[in-house]
N, CA, C and O atoms as CSV, one atom per row, in Angstrom:
chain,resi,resn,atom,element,x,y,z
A,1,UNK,N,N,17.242,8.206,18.759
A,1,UNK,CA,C,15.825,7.964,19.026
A,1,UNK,C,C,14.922,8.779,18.095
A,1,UNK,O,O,13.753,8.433,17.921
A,2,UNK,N,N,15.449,9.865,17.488
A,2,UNK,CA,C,14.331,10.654,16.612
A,2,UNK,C,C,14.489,9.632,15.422
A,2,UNK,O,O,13.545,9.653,14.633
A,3,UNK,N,N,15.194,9.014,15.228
A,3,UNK,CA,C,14.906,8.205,13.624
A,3,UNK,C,C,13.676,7.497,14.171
A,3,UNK,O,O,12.576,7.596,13.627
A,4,UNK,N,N,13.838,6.981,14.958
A,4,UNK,CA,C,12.606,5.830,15.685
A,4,UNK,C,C,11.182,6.499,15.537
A,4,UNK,O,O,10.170,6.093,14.965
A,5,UNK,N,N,11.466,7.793,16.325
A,5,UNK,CA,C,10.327,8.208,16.266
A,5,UNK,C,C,9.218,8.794,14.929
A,5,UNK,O,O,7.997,8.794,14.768
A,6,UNK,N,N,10.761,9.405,13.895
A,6,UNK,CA,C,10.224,9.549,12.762
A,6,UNK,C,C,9.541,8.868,11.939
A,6,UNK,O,O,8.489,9.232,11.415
A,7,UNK,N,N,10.350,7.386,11.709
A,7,UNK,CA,C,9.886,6.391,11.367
A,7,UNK,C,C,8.455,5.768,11.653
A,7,UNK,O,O,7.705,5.354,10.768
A,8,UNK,N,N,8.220,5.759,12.828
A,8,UNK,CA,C,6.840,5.524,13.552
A,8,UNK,C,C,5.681,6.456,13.091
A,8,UNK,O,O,4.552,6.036,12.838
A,9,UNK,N,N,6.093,7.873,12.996
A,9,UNK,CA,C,4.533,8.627,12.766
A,9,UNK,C,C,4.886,8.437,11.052
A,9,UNK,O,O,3.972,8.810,10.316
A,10,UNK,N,N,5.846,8.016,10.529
A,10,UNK,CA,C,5.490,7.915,8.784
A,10,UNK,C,C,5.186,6.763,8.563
A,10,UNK,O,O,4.721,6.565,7.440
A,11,UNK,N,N,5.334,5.319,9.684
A,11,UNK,CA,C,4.589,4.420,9.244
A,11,UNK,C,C,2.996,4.772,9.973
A,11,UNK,O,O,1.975,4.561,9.318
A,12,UNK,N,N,2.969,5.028,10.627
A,12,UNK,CA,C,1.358,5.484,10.769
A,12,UNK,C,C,0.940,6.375,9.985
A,12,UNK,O,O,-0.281,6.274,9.859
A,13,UNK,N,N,1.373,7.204,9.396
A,13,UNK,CA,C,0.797,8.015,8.091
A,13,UNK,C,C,0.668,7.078,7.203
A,13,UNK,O,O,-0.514,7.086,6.856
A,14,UNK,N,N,1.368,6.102,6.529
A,14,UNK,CA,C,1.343,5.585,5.329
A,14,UNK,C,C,0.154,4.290,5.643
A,14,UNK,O,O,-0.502,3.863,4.693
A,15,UNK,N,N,-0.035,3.765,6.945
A,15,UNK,CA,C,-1.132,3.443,7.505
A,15,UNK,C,C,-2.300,3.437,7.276
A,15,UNK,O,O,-2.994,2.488,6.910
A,16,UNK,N,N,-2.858,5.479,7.662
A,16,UNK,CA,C,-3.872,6.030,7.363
A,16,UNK,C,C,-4.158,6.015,6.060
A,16,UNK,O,O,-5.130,5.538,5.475
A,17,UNK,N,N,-3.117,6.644,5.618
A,17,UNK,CA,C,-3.612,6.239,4.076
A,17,UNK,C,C,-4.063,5.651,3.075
A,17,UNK,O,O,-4.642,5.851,2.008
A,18,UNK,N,N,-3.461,4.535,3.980
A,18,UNK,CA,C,-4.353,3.042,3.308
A,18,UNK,C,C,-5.881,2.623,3.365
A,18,UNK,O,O,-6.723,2.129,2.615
A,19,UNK,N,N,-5.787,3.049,4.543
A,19,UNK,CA,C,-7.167,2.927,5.230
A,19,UNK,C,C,-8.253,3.982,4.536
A,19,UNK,O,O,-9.477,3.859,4.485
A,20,UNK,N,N,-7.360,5.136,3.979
A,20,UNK,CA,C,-8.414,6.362,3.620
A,20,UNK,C,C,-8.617,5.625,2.014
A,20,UNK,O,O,-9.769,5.422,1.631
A,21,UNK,N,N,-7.588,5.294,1.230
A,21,UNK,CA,C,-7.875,4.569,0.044
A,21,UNK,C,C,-8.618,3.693,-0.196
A,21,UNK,O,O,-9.462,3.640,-1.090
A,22,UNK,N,N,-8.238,2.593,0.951
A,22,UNK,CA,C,-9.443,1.753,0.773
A,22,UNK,C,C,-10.346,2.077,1.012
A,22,UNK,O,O,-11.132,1.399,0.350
A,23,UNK,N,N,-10.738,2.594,1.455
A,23,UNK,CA,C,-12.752,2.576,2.136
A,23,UNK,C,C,-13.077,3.578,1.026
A,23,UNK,O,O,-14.166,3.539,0.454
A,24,UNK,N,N,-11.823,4.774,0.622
A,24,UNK,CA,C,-12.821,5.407,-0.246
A,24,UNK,C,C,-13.345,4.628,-1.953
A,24,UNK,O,O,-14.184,5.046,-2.752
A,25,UNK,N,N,-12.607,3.601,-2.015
A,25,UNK,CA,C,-12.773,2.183,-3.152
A,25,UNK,C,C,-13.711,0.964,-2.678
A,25,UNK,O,O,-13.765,-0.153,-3.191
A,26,UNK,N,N,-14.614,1.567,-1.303
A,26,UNK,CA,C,-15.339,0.660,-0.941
A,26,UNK,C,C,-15.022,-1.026,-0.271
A,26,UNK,O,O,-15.898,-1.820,0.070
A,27,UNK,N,N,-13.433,-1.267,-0.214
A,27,UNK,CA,C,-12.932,-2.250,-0.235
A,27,UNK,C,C,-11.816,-2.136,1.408
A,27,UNK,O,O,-11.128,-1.260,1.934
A,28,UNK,N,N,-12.127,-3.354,1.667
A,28,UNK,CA,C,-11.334,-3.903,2.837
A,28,UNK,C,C,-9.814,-3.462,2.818
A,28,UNK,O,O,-9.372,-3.274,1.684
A,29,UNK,N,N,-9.093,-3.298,3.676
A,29,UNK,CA,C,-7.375,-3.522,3.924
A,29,UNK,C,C,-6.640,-4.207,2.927
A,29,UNK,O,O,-5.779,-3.937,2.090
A,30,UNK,N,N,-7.406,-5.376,3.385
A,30,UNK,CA,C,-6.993,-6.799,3.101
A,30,UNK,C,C,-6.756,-6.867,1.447
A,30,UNK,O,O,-5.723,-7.131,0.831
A,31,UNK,N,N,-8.133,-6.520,0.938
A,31,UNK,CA,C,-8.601,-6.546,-0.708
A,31,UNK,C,C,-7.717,-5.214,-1.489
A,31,UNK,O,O,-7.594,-5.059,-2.704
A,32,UNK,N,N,-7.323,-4.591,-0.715
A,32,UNK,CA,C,-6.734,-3.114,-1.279
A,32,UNK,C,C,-5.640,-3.765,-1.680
A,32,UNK,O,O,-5.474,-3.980,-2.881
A,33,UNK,N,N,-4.760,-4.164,-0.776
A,33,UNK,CA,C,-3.041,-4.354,-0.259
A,33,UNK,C,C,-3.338,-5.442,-1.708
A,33,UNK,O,O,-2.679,-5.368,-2.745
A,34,UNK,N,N,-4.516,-6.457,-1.457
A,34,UNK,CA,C,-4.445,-7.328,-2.623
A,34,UNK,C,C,-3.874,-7.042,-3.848
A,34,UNK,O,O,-2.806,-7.359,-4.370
A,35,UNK,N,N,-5.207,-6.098,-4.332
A,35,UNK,CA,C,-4.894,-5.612,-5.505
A,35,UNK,C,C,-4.077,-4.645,-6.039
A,35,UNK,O,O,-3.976,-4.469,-7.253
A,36,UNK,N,N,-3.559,-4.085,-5.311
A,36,UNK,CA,C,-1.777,-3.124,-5.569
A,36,UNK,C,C,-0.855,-4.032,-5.849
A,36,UNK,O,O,-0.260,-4.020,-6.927
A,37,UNK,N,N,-0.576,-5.151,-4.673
A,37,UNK,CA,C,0.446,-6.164,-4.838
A,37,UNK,C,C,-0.098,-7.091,-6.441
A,37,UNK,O,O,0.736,-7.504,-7.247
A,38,UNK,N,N,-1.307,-7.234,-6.594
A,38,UNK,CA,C,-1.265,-8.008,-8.248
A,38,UNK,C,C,-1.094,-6.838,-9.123
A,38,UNK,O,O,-0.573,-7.113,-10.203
A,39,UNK,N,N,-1.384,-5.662,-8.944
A,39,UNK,CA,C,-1.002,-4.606,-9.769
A,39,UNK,C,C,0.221,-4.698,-10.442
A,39,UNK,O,O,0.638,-4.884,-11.585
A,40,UNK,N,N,0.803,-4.421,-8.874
A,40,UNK,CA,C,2.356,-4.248,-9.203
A,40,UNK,C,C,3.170,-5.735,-10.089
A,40,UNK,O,O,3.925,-5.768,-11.061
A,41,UNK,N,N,2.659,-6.699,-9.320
A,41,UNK,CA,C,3.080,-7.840,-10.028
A,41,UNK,C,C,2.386,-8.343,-11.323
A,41,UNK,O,O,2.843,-9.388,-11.787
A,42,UNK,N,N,1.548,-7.868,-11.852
A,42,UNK,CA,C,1.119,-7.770,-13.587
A,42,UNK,C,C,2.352,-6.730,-14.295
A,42,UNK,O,O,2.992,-7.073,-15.289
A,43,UNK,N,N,2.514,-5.611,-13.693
A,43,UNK,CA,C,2.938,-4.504,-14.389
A,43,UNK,C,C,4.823,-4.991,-14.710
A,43,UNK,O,O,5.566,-4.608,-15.613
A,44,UNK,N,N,5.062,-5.830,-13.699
A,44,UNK,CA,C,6.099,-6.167,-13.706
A,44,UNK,C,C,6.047,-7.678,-14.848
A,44,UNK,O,O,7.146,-7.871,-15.368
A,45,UNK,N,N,5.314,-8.365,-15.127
A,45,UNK,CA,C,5.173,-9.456,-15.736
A,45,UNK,C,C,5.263,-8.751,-17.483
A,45,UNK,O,O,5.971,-9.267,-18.348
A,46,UNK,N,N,4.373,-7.475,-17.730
A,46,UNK,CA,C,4.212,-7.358,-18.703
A,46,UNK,C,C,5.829,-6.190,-19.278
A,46,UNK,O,O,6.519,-6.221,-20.297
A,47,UNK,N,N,5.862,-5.428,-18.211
A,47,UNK,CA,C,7.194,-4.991,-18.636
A,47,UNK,C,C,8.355,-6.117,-18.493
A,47,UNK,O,O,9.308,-5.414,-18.830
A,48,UNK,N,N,8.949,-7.455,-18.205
A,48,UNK,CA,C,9.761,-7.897,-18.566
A,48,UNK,C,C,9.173,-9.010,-19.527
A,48,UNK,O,O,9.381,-10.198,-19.283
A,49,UNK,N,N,8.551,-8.668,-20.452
A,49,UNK,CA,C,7.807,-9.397,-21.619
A,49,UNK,C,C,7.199,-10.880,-21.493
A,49,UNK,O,O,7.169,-11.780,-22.333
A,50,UNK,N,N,6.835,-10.851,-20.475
A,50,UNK,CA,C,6.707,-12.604,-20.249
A,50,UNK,C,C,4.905,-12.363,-20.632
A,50,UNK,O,O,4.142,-13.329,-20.641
Protein backbone atom coordinates (compact mmCIF):
# COMPACT_ATOMS: atom_id res chain seq x y z
CA UNK A 1 0.00 0.00 0.00
CA UNK A 2 2.87 2.62 0.43
CA UNK A 3 3.65 2.30 -3.38
CA UNK A 4 -0.06 3.41 -3.80
CA UNK A 5 0.24 5.93 -1.62
CA UNK A 6 3.51 7.23 -2.93
CA UNK A 7 2.41 7.20 -6.22
CA UNK A 8 -0.70 9.32 -5.42
CA UNK A 9 1.00 12.38 -3.60
CA UNK A 10 3.69 12.34 -6.77
CA UNK A 11 0.89 12.30 -9.08
CA UNK A 12 -0.62 15.18 -7.27
CA UNK A 13 2.65 16.96 -7.13
CA UNK A 14 3.28 16.61 -10.78
CA UNK A 15 -0.43 17.91 -10.95
CA UNK A 16 0.35 21.09 -9.09
CA UNK A 17 2.89 21.74 -11.10
CA UNK A 18 1.19 21.93 -14.01
CA UNK A 19 -1.19 24.06 -12.82
CA UNK A 20 1.66 26.40 -11.30
CA UNK A 21 3.25 26.42 -15.01
CA UNK A 22 0.45 27.08 -16.63
CA UNK A 23 -1.12 30.03 -15.10
CA UNK A 24 2.30 31.33 -14.55
CA UNK A 25 2.36 31.32 -18.89
CA UNK A 26 -1.02 32.83 -18.57
CA UNK A 27 -2.51 29.74 -20.29
CA UNK A 28 -5.17 27.08 -19.51
CA UNK A 29 -4.36 23.16 -18.52
CA UNK A 30 -5.69 22.28 -21.52
CA UNK A 31 -3.38 24.83 -23.84
CA UNK A 32 -0.21 23.98 -21.65
CA UNK A 33 -0.45 19.97 -21.92
CA UNK A 34 -1.11 21.24 -25.71
CA UNK A 35 1.84 22.78 -26.32
CA UNK A 36 4.49 20.42 -24.51
CA UNK A 37 2.83 17.46 -26.32
CA UNK A 38 3.51 19.54 -29.95
CA UNK A 39 6.79 20.44 -28.40
CA UNK A 40 7.75 17.21 -27.77
CA UNK A 41 6.34 15.95 -31.01
CA UNK A 42 8.23 18.72 -33.30
CA UNK A 43 11.45 17.94 -31.39
CA UNK A 44 11.00 14.42 -32.20
CA UNK A 45 10.08 15.08 -36.00
CA UNK A 46 13.15 17.21 -36.38
CA UNK A 47 15.59 14.92 -34.57
CA UNK A 48 14.60 11.84 -36.72
CA UNK A 49 15.16 14.13 -39.85
CA UNK A 50 11.82 14.10 -41.35
Amino acid sequence: MKTKSTFIKSSEYFKNLLIKQASDKGMSITEYIEMLVYQDTNKEVINNGL
